[in-house]
MMTF fields as JSON, N, C-alpha, C and O atoms, coordinates in Angstrom:
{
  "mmtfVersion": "1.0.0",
  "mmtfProducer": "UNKNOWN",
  "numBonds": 351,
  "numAtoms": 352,
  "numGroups": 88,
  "numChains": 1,
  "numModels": 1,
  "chainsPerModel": [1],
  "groupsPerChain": [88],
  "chainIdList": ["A"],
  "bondAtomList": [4, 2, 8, 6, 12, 10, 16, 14, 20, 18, 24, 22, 28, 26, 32, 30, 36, 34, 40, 38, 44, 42, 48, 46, 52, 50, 56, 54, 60, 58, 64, 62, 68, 66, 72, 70, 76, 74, 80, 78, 84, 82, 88, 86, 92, 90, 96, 94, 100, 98, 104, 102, 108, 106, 112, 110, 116, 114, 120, 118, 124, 122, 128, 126, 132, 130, 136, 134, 140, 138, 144, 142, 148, 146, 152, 150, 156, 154, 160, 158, 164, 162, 168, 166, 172, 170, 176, 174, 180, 178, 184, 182, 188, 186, 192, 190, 196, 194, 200, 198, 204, 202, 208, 206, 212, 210, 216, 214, 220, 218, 224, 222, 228, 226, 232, 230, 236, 234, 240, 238, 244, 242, 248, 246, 252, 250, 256, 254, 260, 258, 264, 262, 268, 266, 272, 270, 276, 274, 280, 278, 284, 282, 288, 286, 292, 290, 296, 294, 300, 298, 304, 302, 308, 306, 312, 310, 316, 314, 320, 318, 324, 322, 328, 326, 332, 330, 336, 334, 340, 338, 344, 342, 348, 346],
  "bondOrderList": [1, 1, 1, 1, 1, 1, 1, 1, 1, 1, 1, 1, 1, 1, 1, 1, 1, 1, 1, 1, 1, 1, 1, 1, 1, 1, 1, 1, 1, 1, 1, 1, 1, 1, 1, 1, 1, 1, 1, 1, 1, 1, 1, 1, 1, 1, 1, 1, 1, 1, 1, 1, 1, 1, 1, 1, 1, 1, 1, 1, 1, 1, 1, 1, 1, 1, 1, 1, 1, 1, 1, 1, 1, 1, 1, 1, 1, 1, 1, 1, 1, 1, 1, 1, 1, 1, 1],
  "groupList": [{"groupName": "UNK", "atomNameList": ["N", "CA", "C", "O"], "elementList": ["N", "C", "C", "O"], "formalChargeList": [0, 0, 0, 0], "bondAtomList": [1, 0, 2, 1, 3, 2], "bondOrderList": [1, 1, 2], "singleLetterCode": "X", "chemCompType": "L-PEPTIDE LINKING"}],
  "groupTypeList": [0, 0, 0, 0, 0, 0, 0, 0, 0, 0, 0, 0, 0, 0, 0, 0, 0, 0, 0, 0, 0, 0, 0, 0, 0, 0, 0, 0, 0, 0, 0, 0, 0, 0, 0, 0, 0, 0, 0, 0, 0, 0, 0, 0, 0, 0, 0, 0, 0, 0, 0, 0, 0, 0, 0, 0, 0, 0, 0, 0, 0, 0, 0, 0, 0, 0, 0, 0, 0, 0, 0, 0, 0, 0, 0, 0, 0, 0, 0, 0, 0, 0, 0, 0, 0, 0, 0, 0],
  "groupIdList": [1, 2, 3, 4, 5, 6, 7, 8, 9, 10, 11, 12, 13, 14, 15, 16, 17, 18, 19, 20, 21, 22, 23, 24, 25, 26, 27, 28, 29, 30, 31, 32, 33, 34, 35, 36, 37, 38, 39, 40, 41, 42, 43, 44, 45, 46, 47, 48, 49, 50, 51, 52, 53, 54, 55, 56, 57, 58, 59, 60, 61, 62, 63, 64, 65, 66, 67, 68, 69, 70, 71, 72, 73, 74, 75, 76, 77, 78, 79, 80, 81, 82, 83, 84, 85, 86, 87, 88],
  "secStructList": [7, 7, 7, 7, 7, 7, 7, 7, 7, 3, 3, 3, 3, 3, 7, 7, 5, 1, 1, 7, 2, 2, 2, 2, 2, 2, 2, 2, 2, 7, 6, 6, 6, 7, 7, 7, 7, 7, 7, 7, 7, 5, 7, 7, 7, 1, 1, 1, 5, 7, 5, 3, 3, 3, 3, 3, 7, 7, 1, 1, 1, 7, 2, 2, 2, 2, 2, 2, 2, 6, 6, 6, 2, 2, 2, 2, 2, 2, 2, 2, 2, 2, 2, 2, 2, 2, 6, 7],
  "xCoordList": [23.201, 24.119, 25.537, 25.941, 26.117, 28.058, 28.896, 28.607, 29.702, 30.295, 31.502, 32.487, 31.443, 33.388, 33.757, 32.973, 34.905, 35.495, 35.716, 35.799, 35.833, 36.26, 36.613, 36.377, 37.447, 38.232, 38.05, 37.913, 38.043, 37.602, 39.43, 40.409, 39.41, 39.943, 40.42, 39.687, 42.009, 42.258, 43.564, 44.255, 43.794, 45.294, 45.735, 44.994, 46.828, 47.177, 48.72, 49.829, 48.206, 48.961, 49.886, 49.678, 50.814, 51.918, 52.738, 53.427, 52.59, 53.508, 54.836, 54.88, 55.657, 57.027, 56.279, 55.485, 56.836, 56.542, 57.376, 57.124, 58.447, 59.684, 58.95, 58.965, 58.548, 57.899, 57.805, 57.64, 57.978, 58.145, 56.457, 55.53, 56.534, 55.366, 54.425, 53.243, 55.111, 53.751, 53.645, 52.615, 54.133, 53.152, 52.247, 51.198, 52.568, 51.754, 50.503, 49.299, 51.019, 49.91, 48.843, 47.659, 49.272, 48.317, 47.657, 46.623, 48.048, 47.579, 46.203, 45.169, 46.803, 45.737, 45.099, 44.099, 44.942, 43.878, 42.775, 41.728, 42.76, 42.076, 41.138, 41.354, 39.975, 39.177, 38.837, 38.025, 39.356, 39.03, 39.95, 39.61, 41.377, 42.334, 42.02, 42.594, 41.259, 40.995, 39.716, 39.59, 38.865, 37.511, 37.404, 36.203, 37.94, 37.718, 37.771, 38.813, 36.583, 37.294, 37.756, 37.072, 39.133, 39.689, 40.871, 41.507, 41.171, 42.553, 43.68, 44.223, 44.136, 45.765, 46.424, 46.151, 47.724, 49.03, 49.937, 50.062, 51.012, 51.736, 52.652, 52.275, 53.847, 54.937, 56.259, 56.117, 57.699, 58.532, 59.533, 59.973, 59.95, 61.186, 62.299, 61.842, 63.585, 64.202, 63.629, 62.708, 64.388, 63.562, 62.086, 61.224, 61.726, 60.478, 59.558, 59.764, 58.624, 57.234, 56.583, 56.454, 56.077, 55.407, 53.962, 53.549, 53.334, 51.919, 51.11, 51.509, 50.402, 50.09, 48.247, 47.864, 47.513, 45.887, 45.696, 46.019, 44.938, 44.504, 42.894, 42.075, 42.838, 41.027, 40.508, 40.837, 39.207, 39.179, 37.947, 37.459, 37.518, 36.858, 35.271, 34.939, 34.796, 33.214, 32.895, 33.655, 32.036, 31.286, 30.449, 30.547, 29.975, 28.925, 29.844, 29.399, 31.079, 32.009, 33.186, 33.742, 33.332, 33.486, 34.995, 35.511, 35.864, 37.425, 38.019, 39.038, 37.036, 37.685, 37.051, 37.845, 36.148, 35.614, 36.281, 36.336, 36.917, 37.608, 39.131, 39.763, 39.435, 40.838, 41.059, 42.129, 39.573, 39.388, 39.966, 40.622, 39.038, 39.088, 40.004, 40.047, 40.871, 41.687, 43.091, 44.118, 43.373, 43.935, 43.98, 44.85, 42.68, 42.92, 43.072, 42.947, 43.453, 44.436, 45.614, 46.121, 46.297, 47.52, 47.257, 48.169, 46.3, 46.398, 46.532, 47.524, 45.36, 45.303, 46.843, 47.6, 47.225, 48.547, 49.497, 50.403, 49.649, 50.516, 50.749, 51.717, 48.84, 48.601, 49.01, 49.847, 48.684, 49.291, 50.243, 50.441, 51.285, 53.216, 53.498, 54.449, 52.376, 52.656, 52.695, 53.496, 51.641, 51.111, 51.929, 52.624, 52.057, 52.906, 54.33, 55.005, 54.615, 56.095, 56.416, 57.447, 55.675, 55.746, 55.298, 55.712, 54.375, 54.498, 53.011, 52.788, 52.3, 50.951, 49.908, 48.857],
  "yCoordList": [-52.444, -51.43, -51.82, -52.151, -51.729, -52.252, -50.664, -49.467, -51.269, -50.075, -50.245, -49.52, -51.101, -51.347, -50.261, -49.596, -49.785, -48.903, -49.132, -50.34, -48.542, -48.955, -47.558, -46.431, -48.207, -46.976, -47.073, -48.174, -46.015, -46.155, -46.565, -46.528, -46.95, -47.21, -46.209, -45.75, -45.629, -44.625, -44.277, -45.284, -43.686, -43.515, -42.007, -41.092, -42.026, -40.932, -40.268, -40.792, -39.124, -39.26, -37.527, -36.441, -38.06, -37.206, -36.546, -37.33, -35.167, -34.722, -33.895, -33.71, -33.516, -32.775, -31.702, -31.849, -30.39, -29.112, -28.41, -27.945, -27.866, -27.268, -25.567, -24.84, -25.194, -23.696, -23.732, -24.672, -22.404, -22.852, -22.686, -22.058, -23.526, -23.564, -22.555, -22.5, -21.841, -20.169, -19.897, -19.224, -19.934, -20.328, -21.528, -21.315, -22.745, -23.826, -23.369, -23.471, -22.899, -22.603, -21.755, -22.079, -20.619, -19.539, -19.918, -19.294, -20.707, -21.283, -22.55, -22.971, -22.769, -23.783, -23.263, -23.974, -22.136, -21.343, -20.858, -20.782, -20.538, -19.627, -20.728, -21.604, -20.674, -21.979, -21.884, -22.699, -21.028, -20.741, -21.676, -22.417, -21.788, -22.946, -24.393, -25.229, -24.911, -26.157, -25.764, -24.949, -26.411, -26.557, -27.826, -27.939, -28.754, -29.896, -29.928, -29.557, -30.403, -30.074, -31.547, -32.441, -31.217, -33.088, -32.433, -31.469, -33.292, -33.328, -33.21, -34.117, -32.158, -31.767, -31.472, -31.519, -31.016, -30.598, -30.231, -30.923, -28.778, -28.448, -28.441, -27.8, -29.218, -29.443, -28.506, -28.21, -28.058, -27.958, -28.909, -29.719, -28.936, -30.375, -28.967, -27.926, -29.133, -28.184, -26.784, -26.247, -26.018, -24.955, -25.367, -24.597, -26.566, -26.806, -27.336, -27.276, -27.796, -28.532, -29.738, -30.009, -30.62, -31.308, -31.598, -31.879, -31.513, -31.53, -33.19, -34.289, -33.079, -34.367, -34.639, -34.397, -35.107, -35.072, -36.866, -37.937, -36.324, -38.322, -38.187, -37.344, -39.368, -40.129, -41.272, -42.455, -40.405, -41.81, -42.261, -41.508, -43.787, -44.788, -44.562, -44.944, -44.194, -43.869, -45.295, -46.027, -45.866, -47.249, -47.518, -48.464, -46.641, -46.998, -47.111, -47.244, -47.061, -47.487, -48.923, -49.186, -49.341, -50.51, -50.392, -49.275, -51.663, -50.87, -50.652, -50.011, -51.434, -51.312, -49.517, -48.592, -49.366, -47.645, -46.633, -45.472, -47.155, -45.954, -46.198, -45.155, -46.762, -47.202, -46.552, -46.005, -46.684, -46.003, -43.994, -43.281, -43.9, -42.594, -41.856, -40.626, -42.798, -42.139, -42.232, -41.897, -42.501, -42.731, -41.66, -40.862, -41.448, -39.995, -38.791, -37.732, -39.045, -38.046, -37.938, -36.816, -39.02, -38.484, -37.546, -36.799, -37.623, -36.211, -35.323, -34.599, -35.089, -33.673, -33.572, -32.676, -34.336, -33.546, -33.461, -32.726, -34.009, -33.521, -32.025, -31.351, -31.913, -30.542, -29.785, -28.937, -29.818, -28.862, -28.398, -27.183, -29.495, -29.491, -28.728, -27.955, -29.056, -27.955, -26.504, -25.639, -26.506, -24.575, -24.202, -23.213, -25.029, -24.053, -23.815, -22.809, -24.557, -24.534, -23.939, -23.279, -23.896, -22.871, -21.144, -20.091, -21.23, -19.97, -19.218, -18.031, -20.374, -19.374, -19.451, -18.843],
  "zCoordList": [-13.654, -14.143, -13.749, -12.635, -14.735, -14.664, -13.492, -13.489, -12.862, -11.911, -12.847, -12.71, -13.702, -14.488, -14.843, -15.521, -14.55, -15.801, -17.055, -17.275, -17.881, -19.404, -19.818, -19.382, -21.098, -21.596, -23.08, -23.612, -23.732, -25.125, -25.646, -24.899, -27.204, -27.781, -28.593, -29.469, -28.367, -28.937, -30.155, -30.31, -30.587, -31.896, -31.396, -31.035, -31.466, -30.913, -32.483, -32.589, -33.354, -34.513, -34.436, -33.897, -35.214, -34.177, -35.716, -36.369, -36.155, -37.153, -36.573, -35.357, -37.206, -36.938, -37.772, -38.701, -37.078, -38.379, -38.224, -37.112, -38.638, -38.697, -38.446, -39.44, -37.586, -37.601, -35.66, -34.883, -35.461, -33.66, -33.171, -33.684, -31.984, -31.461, -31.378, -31.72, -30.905, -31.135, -32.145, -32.125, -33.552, -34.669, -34.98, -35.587, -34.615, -35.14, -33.902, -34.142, -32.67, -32.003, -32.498, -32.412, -33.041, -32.928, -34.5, -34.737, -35.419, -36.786, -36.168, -36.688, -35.008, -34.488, -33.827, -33.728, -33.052, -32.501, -33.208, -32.565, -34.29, -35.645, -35.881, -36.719, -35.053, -35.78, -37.364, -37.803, -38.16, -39.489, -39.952, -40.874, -39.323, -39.932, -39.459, -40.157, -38.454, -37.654, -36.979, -36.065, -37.523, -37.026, -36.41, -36.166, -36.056, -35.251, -33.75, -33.21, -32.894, -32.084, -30.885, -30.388, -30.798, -30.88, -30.112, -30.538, -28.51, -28.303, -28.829, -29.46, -28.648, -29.547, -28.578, -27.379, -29.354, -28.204, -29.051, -30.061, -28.827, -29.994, -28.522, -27.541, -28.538, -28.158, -29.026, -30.212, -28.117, -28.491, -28.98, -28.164, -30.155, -30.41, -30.803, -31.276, -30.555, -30.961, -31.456, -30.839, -32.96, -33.415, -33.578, -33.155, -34.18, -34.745, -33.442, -32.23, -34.112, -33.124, -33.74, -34.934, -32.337, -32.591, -32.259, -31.134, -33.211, -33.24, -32.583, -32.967, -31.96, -31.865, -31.242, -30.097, -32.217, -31.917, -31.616, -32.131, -30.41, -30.234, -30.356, -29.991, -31.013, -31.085, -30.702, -30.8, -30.027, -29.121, -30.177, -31.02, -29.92, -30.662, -30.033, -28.911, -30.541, -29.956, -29.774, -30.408, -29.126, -28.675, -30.685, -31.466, -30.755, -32.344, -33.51, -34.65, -33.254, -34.462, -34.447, -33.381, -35.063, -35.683, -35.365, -35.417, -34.982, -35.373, -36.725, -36.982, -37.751, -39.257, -39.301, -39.131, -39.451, -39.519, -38.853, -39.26, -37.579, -36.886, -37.559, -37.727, -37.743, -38.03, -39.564, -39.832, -40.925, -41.799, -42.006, -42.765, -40.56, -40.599, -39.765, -39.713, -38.991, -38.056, -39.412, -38.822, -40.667, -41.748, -41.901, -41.555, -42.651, -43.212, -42.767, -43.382, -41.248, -40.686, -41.208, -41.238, -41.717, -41.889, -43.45, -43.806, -44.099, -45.534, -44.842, -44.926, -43.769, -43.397, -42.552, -42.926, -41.607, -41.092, -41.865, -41.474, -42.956, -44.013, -44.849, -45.201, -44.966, -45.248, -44.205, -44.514, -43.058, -41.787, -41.913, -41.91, -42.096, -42.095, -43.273, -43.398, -44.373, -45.948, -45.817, -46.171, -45.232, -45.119, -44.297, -44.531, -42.937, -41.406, -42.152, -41.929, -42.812, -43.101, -44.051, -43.925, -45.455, -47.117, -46.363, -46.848, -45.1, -44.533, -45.679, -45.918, -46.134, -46.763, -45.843, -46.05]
}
């Protein structure tokens, strides 16, 4: 048995949302709006916030597969920045 440490392989993806933190917060609390459940952090940047979710690389995935799907994070945080900010 290995005593090594090791550390998974991670992306850490980061949107701006012009809406203040205790909204992007409490929009991210509502597991009805975000059902994932994945390291986040809603930071203050001036009026607005910054959102930021990291993923780590499970051992059974590939780096082309994680790298695939850690992508199509950026649709969804785009959608995030759409809704928090049009205010629907």
């Amino acid at each position: 048995m290995s005593t090594t440490a090791t550390t998974a392989r991670s992306v850490t993806k980061t949107v701006r949302i012009d809406r203040p933190v205790a909204d992007v917060f409490a929009f991210l609390a509502d597991a009805a709006n975000w059902t994932r459940q994945v390291p986040a952090r809603v930071v203050p940047n001036g009026t607005g916030s910054e959102f930021m979710i990291t993923f780590f690389q499970p051992p059974a995935f590939t780096d082309t597969f994680f790298d695939e799907q850690t992508a199509l994070v950026d649709t969804e945080l785009a959608t995030l920045k759409q809704v928090l900010e049009s205010g629907a």
